[in-house]
KEZA-697187 format. One record per atom (N, C-alpha, C, CB): residue in one letter; atom name; x, y, z. Coordinates in steps of 0.001 Angstrom, whole numbers. Glycine has a CB too. Example, Ala and Ser with C-alpha at 12.3 -4.5 7.8 and 13.67 -1.06 7.14 Angstrom:
! KEZA-697187
{residuo A&atomo N&px 13190&py -5690&pz 7800}
{residuo A&atomo CA&px 12300&py -4500&pz 7800}
{residuo A&atomo C&px 13200&py -3300&pz 7800}
{residuo A&atomo CB&px 11308&py -4473&pz 9046}
{residuo S&atomo N&px 12850&py -2250&pz 7080}
{residuo S&atomo CA&px 13670&py -1060&pz 7140}
{residuo S&atomo C&px 12900&py 30&pz 7870}
{residuo S&atomo CB&px 14084&py -598&pz 5725}
//
This chain:
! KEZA-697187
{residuo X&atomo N&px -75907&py 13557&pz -73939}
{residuo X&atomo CA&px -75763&py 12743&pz -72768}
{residuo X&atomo C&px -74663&py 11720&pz -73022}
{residuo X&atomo CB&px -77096&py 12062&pz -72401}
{residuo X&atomo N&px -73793&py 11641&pz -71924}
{residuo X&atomo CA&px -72327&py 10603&pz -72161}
{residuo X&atomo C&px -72419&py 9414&pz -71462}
{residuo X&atomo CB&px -70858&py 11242&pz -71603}
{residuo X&atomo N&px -72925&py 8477&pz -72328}
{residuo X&atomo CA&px -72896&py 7306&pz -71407}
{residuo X&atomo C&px -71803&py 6602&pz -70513}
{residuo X&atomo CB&px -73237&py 6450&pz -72102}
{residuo X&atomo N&px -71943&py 6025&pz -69301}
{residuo X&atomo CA&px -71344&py 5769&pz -68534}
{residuo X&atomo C&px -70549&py 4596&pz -69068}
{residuo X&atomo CB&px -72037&py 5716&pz -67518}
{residuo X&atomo N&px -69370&py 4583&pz -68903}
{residuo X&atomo CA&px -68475&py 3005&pz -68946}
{residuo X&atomo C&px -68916&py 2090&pz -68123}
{residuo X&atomo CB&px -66948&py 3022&pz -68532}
{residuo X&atomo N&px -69160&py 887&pz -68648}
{residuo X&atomo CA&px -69339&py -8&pz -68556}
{residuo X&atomo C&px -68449&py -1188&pz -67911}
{residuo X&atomo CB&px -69650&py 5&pz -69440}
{residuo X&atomo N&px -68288&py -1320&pz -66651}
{residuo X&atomo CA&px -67154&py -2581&pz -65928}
{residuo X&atomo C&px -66823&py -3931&pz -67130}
{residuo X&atomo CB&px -68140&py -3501&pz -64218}
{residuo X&atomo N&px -66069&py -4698&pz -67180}
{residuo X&atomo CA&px -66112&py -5562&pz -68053}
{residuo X&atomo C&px -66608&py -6815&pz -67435}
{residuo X&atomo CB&px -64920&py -5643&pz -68665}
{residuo X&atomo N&px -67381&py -7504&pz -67866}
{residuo X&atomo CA&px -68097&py -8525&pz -67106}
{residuo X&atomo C&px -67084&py -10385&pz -67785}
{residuo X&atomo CB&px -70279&py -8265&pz -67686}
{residuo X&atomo N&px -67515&py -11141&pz -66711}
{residuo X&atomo CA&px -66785&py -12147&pz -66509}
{residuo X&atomo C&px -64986&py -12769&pz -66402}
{residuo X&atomo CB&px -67354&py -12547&pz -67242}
{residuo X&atomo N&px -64918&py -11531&pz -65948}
{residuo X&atomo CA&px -63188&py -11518&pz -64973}
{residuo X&atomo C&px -62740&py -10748&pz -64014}
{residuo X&atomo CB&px -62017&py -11215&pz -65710}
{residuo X&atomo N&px -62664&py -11614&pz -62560}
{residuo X&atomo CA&px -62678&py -10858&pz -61846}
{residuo X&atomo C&px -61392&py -9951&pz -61576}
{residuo X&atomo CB&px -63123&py -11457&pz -61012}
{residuo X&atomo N&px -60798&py -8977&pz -61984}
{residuo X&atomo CA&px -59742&py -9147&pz -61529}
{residuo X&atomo C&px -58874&py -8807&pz -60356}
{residuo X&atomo CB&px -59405&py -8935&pz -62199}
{residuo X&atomo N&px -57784&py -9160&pz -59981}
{residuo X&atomo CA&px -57088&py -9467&pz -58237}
{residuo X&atomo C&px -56051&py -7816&pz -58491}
{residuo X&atomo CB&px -55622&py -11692&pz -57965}
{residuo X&atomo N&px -56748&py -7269&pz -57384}
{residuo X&atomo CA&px -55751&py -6318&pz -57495}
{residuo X&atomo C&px -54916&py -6172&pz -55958}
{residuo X&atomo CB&px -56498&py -4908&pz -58012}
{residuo X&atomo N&px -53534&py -5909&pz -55919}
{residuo X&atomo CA&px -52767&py -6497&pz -54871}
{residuo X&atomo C&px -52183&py -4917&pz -54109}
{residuo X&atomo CB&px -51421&py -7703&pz -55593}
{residuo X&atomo N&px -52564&py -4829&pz -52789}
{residuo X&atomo CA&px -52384&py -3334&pz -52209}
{residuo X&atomo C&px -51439&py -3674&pz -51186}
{residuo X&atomo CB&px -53799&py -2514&pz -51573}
{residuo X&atomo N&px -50057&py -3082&pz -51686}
{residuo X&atomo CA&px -49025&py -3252&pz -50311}
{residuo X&atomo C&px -48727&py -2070&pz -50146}
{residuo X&atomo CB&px -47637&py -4127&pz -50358}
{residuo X&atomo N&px -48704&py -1390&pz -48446}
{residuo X&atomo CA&px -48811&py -568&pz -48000}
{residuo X&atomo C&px -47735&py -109&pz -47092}
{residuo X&atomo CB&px -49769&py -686&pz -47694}
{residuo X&atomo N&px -46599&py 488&pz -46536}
{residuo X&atomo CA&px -46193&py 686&pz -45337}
{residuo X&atomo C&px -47058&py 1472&pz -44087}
{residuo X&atomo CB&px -45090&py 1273&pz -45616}
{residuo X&atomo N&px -48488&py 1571&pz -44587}
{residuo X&atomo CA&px -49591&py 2448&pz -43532}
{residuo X&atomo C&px -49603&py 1357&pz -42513}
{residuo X&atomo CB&px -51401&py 2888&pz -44190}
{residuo X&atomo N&px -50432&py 1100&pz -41429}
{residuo X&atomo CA&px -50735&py 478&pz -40501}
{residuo X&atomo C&px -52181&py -37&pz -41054}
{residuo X&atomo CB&px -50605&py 1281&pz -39242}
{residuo X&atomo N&px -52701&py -1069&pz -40530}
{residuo X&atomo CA&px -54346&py -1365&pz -40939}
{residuo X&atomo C&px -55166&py -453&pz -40538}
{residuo X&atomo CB&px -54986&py -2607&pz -40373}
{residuo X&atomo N&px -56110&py -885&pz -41480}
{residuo X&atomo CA&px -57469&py -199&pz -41024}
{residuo X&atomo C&px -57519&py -500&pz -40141}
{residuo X&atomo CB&px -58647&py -332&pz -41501}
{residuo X&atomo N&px -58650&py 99&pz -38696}
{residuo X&atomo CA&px -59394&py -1008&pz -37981}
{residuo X&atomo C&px -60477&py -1622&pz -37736}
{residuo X&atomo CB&px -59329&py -960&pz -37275}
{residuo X&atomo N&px -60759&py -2685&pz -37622}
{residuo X&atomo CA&px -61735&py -3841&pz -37931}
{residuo X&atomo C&px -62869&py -3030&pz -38507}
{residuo X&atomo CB&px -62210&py -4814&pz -36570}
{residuo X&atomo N&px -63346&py -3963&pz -39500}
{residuo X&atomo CA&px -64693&py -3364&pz -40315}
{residuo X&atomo C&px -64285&py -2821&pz -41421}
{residuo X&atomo CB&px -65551&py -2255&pz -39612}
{residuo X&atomo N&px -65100&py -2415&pz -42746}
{residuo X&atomo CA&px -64838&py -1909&pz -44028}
{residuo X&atomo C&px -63979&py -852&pz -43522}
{residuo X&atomo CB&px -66092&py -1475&pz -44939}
{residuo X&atomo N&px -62767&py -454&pz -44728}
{residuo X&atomo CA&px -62534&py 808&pz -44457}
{residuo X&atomo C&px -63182&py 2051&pz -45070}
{residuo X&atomo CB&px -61404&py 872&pz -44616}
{residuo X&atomo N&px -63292&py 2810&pz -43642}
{residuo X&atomo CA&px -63533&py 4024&pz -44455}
{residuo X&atomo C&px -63561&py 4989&pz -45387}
{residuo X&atomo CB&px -63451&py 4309&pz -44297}
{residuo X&atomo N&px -64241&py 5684&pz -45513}
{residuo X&atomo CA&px -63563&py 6610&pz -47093}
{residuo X&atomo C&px -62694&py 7304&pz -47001}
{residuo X&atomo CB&px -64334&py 7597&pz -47846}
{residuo X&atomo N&px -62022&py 7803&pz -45328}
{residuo X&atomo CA&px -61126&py 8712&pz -45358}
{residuo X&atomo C&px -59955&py 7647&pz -45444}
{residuo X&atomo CB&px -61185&py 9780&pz -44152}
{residuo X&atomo N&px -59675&py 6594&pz -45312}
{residuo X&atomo CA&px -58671&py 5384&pz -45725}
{residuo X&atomo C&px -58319&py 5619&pz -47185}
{residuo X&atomo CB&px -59377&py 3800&pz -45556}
{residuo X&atomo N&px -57028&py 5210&pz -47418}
{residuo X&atomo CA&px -56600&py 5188&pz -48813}
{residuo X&atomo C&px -57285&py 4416&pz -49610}
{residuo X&atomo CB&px -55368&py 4838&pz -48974}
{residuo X&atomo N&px -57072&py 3041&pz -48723}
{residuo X&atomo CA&px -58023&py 1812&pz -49573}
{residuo X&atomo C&px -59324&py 2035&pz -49376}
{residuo X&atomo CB&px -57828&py 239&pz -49105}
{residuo X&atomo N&px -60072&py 2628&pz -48454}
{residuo X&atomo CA&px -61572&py 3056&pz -48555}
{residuo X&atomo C&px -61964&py 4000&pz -49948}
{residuo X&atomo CB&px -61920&py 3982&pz -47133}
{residuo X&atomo N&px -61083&py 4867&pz -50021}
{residuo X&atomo CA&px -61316&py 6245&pz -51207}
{residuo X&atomo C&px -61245&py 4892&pz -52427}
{residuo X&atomo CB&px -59572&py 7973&pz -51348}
{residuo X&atomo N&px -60217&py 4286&pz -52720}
{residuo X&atomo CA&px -59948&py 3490&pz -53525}
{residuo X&atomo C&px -61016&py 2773&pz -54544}
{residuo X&atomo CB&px -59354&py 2765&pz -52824}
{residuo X&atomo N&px -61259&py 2239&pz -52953}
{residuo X&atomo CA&px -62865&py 1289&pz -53227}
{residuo X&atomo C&px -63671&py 2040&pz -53305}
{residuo X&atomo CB&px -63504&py 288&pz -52192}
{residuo X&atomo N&px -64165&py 2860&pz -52730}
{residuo X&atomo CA&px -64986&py 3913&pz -53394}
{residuo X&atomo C&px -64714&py 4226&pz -54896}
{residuo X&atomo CB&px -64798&py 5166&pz -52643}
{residuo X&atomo N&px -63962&py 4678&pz -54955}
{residuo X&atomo CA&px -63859&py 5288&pz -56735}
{residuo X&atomo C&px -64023&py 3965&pz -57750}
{residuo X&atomo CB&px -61979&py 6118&pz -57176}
{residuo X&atomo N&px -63742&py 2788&pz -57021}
{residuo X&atomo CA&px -64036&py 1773&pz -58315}
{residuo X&atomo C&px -65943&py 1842&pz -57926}
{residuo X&atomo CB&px -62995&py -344&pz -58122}
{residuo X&atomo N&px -66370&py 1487&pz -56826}
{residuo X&atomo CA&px -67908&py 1495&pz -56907}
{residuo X&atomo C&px -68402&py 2596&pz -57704}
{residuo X&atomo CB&px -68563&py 1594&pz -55538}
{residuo X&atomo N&px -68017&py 4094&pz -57380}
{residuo X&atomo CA&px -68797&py 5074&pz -58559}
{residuo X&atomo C&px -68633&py 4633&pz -60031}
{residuo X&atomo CB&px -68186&py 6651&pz -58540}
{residuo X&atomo N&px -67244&py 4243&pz -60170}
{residuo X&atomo CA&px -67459&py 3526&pz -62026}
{residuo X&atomo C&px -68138&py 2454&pz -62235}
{residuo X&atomo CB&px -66140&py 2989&pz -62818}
{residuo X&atomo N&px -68639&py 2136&pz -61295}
{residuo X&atomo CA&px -69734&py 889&pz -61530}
{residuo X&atomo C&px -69224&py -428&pz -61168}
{residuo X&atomo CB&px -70189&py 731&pz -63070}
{residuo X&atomo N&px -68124&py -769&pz -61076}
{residuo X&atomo CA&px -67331&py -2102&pz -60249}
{residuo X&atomo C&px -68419&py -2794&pz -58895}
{residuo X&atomo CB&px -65573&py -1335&pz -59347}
{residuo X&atomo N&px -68240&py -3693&pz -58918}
{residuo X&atomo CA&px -68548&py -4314&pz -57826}
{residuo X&atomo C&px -67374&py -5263&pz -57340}
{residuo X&atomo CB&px -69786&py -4988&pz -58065}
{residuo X&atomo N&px -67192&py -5202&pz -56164}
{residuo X&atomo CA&px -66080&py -6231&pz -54754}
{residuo X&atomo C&px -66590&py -7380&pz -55291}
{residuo X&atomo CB&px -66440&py -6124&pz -52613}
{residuo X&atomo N&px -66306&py -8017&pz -55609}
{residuo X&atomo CA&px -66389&py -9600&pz -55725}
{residuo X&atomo C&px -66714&py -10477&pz -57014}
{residuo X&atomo CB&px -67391&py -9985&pz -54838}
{residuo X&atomo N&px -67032&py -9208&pz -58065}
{residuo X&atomo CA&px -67933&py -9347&pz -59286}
{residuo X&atomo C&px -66871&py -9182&pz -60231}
{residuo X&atomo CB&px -69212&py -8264&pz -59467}
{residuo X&atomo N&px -66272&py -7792&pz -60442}
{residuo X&atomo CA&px -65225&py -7290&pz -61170}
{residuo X&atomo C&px -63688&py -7337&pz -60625}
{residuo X&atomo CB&px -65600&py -5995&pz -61399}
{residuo X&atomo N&px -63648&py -7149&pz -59459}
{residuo X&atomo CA&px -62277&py -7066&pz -58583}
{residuo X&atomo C&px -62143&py -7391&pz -57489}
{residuo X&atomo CB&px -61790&py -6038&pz -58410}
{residuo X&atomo N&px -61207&py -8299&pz -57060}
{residuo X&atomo CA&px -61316&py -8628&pz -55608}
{residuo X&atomo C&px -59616&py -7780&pz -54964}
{residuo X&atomo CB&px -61457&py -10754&pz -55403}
{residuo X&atomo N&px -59284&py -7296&pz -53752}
{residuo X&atomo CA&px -58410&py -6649&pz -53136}
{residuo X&atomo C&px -57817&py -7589&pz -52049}
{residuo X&atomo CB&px -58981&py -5433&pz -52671}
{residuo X&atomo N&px -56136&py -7547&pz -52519}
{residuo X&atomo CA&px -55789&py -8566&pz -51322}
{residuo X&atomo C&px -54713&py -7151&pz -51150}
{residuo X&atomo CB&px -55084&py -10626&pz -51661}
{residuo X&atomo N&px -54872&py -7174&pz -50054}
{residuo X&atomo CA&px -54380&py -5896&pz -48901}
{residuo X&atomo C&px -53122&py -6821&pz -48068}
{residuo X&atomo CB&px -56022&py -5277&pz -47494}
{residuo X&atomo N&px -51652&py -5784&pz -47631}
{residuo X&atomo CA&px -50781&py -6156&pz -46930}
{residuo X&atomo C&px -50408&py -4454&pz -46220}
{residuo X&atomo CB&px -49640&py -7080&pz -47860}
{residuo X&atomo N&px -50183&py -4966&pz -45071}
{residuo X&atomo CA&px -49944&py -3434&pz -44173}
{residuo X&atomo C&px -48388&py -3882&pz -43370}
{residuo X&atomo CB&px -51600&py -3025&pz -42645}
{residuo X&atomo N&px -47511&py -2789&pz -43541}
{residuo X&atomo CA&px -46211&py -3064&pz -42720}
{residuo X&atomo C&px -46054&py -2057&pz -41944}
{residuo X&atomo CB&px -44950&py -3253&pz -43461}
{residuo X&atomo N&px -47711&py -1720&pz -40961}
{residuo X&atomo CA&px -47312&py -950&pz -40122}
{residuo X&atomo C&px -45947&py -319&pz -39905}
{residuo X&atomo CB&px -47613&py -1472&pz -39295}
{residuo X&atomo N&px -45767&py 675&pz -40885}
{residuo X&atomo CA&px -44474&py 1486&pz -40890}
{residuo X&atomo C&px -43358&py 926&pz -40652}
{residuo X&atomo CB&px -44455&py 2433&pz -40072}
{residuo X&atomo N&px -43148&py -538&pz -40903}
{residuo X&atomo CA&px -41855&py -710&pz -41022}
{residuo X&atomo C&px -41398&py -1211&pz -42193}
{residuo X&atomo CB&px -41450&py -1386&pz -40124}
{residuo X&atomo N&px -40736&py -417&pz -42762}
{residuo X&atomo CA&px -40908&py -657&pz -44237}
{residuo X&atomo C&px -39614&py -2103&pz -44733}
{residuo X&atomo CB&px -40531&py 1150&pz -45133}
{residuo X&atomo N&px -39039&py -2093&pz -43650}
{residuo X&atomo CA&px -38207&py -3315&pz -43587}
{residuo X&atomo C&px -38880&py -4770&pz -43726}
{residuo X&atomo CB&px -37524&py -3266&pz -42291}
{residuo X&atomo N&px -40517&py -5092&pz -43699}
{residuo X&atomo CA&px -41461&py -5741&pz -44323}
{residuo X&atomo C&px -41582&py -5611&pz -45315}
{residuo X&atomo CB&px -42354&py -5678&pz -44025}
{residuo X&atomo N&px -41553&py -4145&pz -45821}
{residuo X&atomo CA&px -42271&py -4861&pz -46827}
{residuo X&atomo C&px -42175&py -5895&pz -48051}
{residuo X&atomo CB&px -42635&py -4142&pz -47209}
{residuo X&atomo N&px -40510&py -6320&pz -48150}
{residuo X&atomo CA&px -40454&py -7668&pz -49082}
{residuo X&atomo C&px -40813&py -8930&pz -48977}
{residuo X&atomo CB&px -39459&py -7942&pz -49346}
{residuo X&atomo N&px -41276&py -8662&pz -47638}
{residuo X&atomo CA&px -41775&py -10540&pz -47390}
{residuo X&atomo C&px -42869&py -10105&pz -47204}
{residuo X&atomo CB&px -41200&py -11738&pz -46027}
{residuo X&atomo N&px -43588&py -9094&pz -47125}
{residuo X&atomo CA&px -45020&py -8864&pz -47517}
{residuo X&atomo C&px -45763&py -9109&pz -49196}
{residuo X&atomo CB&px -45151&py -7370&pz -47136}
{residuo X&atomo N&px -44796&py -8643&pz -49943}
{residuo X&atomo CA&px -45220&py -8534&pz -51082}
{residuo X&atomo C&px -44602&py -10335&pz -51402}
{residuo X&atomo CB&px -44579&py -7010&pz -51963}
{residuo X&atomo N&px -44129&py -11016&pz -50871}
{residuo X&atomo CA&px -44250&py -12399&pz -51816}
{residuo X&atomo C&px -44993&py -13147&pz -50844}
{residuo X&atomo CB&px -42723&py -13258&pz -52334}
{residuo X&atomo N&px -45888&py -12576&pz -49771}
{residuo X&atomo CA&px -47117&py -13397&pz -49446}
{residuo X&atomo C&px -48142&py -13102&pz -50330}
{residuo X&atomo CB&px -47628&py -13196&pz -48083}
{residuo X&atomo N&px -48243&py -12354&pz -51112}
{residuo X&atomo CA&px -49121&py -12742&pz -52506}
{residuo X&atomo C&px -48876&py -13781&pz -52697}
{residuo X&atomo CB&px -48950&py -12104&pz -53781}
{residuo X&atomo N&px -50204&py -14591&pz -53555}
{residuo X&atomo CA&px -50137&py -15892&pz -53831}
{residuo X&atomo C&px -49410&py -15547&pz -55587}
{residuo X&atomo CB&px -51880&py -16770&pz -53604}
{residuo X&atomo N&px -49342&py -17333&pz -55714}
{residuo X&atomo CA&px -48398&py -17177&pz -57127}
{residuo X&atomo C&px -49026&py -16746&pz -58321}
{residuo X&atomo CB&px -47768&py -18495&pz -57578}
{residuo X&atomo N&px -50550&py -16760&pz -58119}
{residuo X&atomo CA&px -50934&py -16236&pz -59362}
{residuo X&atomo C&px -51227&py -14509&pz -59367}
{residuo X&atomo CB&px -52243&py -17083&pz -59767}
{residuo X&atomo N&px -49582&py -13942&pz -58641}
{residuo X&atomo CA&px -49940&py -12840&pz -59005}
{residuo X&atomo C&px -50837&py -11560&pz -59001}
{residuo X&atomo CB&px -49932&py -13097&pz -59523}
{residuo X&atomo N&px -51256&py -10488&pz -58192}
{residuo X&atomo CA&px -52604&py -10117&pz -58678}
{residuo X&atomo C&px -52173&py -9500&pz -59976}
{residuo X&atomo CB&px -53497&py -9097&pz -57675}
{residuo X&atomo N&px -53173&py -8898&pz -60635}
{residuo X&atomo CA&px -53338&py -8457&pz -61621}
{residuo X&atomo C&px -52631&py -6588&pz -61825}
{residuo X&atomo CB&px -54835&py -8791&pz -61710}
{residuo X&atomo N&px -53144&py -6151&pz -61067}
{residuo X&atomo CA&px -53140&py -4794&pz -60386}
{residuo X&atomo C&px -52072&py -4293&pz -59584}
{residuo X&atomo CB&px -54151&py -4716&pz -59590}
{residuo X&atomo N&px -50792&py -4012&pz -59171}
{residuo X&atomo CA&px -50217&py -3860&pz -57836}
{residuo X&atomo C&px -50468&py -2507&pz -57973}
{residuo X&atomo CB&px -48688&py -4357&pz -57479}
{residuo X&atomo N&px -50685&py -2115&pz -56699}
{residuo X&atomo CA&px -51642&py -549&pz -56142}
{residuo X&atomo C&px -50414&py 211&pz -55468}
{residuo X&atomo CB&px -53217&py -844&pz -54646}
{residuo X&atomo N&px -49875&py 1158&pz -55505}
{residuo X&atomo CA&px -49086&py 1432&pz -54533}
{residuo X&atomo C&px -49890&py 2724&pz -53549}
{residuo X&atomo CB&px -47628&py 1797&pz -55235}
{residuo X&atomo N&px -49998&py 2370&pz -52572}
{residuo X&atomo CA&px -50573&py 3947&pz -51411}
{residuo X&atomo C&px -49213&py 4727&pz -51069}
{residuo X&atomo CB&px -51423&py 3386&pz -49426}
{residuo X&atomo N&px -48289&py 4507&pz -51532}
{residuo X&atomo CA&px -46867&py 5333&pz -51940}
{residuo X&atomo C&px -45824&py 4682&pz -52720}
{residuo X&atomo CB&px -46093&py 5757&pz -50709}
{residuo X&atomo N&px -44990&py 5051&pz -52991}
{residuo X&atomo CA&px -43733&py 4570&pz -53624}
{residuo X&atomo C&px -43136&py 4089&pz -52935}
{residuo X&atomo CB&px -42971&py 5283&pz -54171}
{residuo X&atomo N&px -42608&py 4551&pz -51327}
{residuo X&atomo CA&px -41927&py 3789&pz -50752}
{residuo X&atomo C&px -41486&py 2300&pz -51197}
{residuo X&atomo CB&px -42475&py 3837&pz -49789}
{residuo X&atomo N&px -42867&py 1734&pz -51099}
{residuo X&atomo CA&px -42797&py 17&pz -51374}
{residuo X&atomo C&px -42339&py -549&pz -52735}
{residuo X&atomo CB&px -44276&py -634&pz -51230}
{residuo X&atomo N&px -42615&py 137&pz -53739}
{residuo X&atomo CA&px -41942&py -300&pz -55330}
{residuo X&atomo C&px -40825&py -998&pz -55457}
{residuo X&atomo CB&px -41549&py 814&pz -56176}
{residuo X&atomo N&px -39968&py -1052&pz -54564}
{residuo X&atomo CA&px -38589&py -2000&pz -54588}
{residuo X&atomo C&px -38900&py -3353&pz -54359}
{residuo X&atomo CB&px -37492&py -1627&pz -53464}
{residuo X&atomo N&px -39904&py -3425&pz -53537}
{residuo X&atomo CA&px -40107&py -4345&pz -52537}
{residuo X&atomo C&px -40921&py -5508&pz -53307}
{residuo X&atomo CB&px -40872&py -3673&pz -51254}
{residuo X&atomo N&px -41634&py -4930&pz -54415}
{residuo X&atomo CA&px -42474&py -6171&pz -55201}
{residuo X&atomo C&px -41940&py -6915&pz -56115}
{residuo X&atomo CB&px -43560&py -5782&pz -55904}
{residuo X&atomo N&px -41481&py -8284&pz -55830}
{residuo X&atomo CA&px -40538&py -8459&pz -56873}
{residuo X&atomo C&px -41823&py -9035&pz -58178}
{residuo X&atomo CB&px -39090&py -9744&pz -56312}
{residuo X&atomo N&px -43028&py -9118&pz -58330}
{residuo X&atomo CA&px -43488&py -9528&pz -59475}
{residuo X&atomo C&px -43437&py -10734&pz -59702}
{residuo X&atomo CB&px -43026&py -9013&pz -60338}
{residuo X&atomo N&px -44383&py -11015&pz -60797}
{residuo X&atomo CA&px -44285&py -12947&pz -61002}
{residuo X&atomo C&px -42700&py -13514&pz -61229}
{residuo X&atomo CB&px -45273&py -13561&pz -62747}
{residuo X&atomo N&px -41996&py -12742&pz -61674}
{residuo X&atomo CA&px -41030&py -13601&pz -62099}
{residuo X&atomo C&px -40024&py -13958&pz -60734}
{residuo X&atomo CB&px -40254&py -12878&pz -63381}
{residuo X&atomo N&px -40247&py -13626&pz -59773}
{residuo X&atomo CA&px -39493&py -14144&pz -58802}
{residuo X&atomo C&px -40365&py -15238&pz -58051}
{residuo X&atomo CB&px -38986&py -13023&pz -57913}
{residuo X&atomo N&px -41528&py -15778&pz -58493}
{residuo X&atomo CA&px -42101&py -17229&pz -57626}
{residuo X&atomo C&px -41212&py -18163&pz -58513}
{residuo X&atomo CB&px -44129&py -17702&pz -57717}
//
C-alpha cells in the first residue's frame, strides 16, 4: 500500500493564474473550466483553498493585448506559482523583478 503525499502544512502558498480565456461565470468554476480541473486536481492531492493555496485569477477575455497590465495587477509580493492556461501569456509576466 503507497501512502498518499502529504500537502505541506503552515504556508499558504499564492498561486497567480493569467489567462487570455474569458471568466468563468459567477459561482465556483466548474470542472470542465481550466481553473476548475486545476482546483480539482490540487483537492484530490489533498490541498485545501485557503489552507495550502490561495488562487488569484486574471482573465483578458481574448485580448491578449491585456495581458501585461494584467499580470502587474498582481500584488508585489508576487504569487508564488504563475500558472499558465497557455503560453500565449508568458511574455506578458514580467515577475518580481519588475515592481
Amino acid at each position: 500500500m503507497t501512502a498518499k503525499p502529504q500537502p505541506p502544512s503552515g504556508k499558504v502558498y499564492r498561486i497567480g493564474w493569467l489567462t487570455p480565456n474569458a471568466p468563468p461565470p459567477p459561482g465556483p468554476p466548474g470542472p470542465s473550466s481550466s481553473l476548475g480541473a486545476f482546483r480539482q486536481a490540487l483537492r484530490d492531492l489533498g490541498y485545501v483553498e485557503g489552507q495550502h493555496f490561495t488562487i488569484e485569477a486574471r482573465f483578458s477575455d481574448a485580448k491578449l493585448d491585456r495581458l501585461p497590465a494584467l499580470a502587474v495587477e498582481f500584488p508585489s509580493s508576487w504569487p508564488v506559482v504563475p500558472i499558465p492556461s497557455s503560453t500565449g501569456w508568458l511574455p506578458a509576466w514580467p515577475g518580481p523583478a519588475a515592481t
